[in-house]
TORROKOL-376699 format. One record per residue: residue number from 1; residue in three letters; x negated, y negated, z of N, C-alpha, C in turn. Coordinates in nm, 3 decimals, always signed. Example, Ala and Ser with C-alpha at 12.3 -4.5 7.8 and 13.67 -1.06 7.14 Angstrom:
// TORROKOL-376699
   num   residu       n.u       n.v       n.w      ca.u      ca.v      ca.w       c.u       c.v       c.w
     1      ALA    -1.319    +0.569    +0.780    -1.230    +0.450    +0.780    -1.320    +0.330    +0.780
     2      SER    -1.285    +0.225    +0.708    -1.367    +0.106    +0.714    -1.290    -0.003    +0.787
//
This chain:
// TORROKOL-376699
   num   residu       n.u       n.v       n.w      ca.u      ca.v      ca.w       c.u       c.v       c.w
     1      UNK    -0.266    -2.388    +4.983    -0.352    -2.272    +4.980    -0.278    -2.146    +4.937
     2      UNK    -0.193    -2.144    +4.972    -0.139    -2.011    +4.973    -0.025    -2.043    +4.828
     3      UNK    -0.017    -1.937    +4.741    +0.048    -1.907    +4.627    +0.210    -1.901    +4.608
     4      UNK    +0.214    -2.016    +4.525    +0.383    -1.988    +4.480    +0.433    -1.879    +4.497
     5      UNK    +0.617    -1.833    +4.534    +0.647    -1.690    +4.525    +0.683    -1.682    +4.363
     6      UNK    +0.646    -1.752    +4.271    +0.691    -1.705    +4.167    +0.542    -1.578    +4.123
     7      UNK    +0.441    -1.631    +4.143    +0.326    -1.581    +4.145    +0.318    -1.441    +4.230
     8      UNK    +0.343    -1.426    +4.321    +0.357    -1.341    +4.408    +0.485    -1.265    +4.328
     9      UNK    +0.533    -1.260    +4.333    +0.695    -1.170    +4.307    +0.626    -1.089    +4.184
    10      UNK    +0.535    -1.165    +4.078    +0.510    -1.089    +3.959    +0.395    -0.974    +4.010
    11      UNK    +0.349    -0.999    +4.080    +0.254    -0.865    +4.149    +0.316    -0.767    +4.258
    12      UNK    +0.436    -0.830    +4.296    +0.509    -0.719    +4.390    +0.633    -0.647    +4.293
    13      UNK    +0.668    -0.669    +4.192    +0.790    -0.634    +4.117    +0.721    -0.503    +4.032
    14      UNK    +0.573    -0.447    +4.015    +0.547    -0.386    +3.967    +0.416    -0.284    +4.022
    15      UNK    +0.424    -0.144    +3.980    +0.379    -0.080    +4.035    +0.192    -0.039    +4.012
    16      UNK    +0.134    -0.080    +4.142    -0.030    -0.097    +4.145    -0.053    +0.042    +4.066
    17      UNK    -0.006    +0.145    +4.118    -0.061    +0.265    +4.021    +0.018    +0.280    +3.900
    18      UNK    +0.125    +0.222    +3.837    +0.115    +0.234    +3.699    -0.014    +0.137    +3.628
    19      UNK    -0.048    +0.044    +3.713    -0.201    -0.082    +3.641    -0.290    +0.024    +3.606
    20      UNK    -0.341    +0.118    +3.748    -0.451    +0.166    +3.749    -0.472    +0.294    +3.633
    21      UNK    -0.316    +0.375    +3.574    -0.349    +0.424    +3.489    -0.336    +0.381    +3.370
    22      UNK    -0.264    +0.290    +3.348    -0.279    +0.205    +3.233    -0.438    +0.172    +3.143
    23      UNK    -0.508    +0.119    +3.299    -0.649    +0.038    +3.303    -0.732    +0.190    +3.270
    24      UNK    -0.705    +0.317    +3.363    -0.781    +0.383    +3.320    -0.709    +0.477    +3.145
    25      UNK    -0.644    +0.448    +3.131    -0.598    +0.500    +2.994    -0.651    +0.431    +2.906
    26      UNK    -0.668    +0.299    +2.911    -0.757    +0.169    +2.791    -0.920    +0.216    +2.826
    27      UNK    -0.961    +0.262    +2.902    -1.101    +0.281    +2.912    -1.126    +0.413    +2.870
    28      UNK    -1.040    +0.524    +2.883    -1.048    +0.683    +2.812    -1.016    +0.670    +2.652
    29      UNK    -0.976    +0.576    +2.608    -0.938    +0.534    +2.460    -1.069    +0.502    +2.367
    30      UNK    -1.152    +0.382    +2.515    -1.286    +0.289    +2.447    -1.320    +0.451    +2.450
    31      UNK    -1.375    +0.524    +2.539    -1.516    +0.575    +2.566    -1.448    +0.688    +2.400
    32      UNK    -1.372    +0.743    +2.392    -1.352    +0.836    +2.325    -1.398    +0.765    +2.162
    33      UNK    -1.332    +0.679    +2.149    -1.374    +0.554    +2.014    -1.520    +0.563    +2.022
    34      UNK    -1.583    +0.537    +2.115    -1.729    +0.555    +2.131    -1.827    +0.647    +2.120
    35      UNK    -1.794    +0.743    +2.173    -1.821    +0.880    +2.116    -1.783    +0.901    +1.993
    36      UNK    -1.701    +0.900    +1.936    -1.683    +0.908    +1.767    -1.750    +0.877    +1.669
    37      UNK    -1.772    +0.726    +1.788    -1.925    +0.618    +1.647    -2.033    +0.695    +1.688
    38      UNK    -2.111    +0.673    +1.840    -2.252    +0.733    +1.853    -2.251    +0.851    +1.776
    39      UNK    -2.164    +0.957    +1.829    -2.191    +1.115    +1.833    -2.180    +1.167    +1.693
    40      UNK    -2.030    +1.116    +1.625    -1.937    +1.153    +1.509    -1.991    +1.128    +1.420
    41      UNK    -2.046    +1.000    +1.387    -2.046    +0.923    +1.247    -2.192    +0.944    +1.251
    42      UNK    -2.309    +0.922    +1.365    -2.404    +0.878    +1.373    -2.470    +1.036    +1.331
    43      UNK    -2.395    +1.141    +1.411    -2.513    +1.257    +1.370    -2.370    +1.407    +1.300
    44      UNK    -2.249    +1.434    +1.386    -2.156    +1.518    +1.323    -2.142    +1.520    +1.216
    45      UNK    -2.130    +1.400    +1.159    -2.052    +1.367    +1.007    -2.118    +1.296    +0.906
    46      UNK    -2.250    +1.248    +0.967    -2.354    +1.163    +0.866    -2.349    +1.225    +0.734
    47      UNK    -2.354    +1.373    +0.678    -2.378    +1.413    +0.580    -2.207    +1.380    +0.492
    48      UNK    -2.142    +1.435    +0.543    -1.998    +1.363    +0.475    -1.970    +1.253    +0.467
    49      UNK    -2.007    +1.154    +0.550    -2.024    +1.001    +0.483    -2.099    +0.996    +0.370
    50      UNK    -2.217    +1.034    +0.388    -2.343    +1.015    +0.330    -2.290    +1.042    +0.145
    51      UNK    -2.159    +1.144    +0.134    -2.156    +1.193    +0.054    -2.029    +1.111    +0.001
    52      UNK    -1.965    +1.069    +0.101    -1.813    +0.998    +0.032    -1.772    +0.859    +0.057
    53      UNK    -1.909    +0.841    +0.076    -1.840    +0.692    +0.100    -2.005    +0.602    +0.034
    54      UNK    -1.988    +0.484    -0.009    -2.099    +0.387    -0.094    -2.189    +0.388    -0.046
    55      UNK    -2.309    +0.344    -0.028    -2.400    +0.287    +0.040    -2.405    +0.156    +0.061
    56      UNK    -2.452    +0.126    +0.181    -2.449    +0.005    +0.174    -2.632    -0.020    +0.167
    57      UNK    -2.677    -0.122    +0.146    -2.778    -0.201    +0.168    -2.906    -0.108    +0.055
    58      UNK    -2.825    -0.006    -0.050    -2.959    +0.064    -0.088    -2.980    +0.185    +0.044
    59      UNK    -2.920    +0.219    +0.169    -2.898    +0.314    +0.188    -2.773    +0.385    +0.268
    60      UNK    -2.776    +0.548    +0.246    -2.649    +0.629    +0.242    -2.546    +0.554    +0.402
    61      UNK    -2.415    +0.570    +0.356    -2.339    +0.532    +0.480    -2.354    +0.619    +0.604
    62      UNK    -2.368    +0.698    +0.578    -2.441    +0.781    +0.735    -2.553    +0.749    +0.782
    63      UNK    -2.685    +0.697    +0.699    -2.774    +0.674    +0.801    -2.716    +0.554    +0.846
    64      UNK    -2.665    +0.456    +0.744    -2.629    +0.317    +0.798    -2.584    +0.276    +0.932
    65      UNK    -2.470    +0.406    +0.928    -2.356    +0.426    +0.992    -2.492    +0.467    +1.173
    66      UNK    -2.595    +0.534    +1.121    -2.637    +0.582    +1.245    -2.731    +0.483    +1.309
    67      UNK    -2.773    +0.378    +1.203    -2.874    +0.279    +1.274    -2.767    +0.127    +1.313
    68      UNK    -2.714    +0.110    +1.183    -2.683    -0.039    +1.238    -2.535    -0.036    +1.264
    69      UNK    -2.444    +0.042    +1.184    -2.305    +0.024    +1.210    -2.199    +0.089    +1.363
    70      UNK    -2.325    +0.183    +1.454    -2.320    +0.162    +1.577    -2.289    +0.098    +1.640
    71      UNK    -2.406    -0.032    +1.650    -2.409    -0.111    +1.688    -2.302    -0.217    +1.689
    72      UNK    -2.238    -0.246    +1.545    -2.125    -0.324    +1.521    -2.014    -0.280    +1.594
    73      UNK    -2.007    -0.136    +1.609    -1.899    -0.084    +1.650    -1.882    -0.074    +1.790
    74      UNK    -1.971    -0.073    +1.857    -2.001    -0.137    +2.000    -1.964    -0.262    +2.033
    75      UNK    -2.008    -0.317    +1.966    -1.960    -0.504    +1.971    -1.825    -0.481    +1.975
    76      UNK    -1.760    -0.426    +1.897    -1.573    -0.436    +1.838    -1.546    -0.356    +1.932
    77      UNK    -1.580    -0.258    +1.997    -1.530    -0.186    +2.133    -1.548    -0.251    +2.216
    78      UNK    -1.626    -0.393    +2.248    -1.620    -0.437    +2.360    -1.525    -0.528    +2.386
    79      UNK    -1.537    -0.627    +2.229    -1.384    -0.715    +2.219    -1.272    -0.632    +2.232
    80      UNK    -1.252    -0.502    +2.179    -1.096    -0.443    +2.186    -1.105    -0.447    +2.374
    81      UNK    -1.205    -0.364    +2.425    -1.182    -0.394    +2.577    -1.122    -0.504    +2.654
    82      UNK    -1.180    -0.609    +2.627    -1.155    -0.715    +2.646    -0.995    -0.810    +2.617
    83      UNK    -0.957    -0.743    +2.490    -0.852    -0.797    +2.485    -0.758    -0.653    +2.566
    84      UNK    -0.794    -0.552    +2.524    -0.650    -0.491    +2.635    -0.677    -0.524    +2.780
    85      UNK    -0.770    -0.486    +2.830    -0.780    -0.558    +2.939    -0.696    -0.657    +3.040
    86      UNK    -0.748    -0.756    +2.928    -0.661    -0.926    +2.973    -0.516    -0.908    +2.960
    87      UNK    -0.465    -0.819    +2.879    -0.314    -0.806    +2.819    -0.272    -0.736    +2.923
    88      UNK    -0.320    -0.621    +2.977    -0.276    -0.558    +3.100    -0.252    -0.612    +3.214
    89      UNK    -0.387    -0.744    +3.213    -0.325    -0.802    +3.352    -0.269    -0.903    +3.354
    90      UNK    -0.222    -0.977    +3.201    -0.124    -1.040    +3.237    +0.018    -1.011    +3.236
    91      UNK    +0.057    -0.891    +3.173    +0.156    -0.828    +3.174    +0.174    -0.778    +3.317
    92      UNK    +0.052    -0.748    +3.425    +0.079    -0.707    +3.546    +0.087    -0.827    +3.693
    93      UNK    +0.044    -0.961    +3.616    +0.003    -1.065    +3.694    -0.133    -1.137    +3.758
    94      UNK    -0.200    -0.992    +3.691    -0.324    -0.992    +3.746    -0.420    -1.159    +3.665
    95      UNK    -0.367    -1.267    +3.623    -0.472    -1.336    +3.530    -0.561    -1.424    +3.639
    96      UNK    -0.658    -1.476    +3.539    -0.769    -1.498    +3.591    -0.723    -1.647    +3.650
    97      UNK    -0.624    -1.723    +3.632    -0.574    -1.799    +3.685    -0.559    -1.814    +3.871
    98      UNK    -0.471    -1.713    +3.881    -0.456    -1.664    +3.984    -0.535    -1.638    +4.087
    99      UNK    -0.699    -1.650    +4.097    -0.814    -1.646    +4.179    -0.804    -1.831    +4.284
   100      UNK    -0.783    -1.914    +4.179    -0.817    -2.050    +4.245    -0.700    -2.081    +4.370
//
């Protein structure tokens, strides 16, 4: 029942509040990335896309950018989450292993 000390030693050799700002530094990274797509691309900057960059689909990259490429970019913020995430806690010991 109870856990190898090799297992244990990797969660005591390192410090719980360097995790927690780490963890909250990867989540002030997403939300800011996120705001950039909704806020930036979708309504700040639509007209300078609109103007310098192709269209896609028959229309301008800013509206694109404000209806569907959101969305994509949400998806890819959730995988980047996901992978720093997991990297943090296995660098800290935290893996999902470790529950059973």
């Amino acid at each position: 029942m109870s856990s190898s000390p090799e297992k244990n030693s990797a969660r005591d050799n390192e410090n719980p509040g360097k995790y927690w700002v780490n963890s909250l530094l990867i989540v002030l990274i997403i939300l800011c990335l996120w705001f950039f797509i909704s806020l930036g691309c979708g309504v700040l900057f639509r007209q300078w896309l609109d103007f310098n960059l192709p269209h896609i689909g028959g229309a301008p990259f800013g509206f694109w950018m404000a209806q569907q490429g959101a969305i994509l970019g949400f998806l890819i913020l959730l995988f980047l989450y996901m992978v720093l995430m997991n990297a943090l806690d296995r660098k800290n010991g935290y893996e999902q292993g470790d529950r059973e």
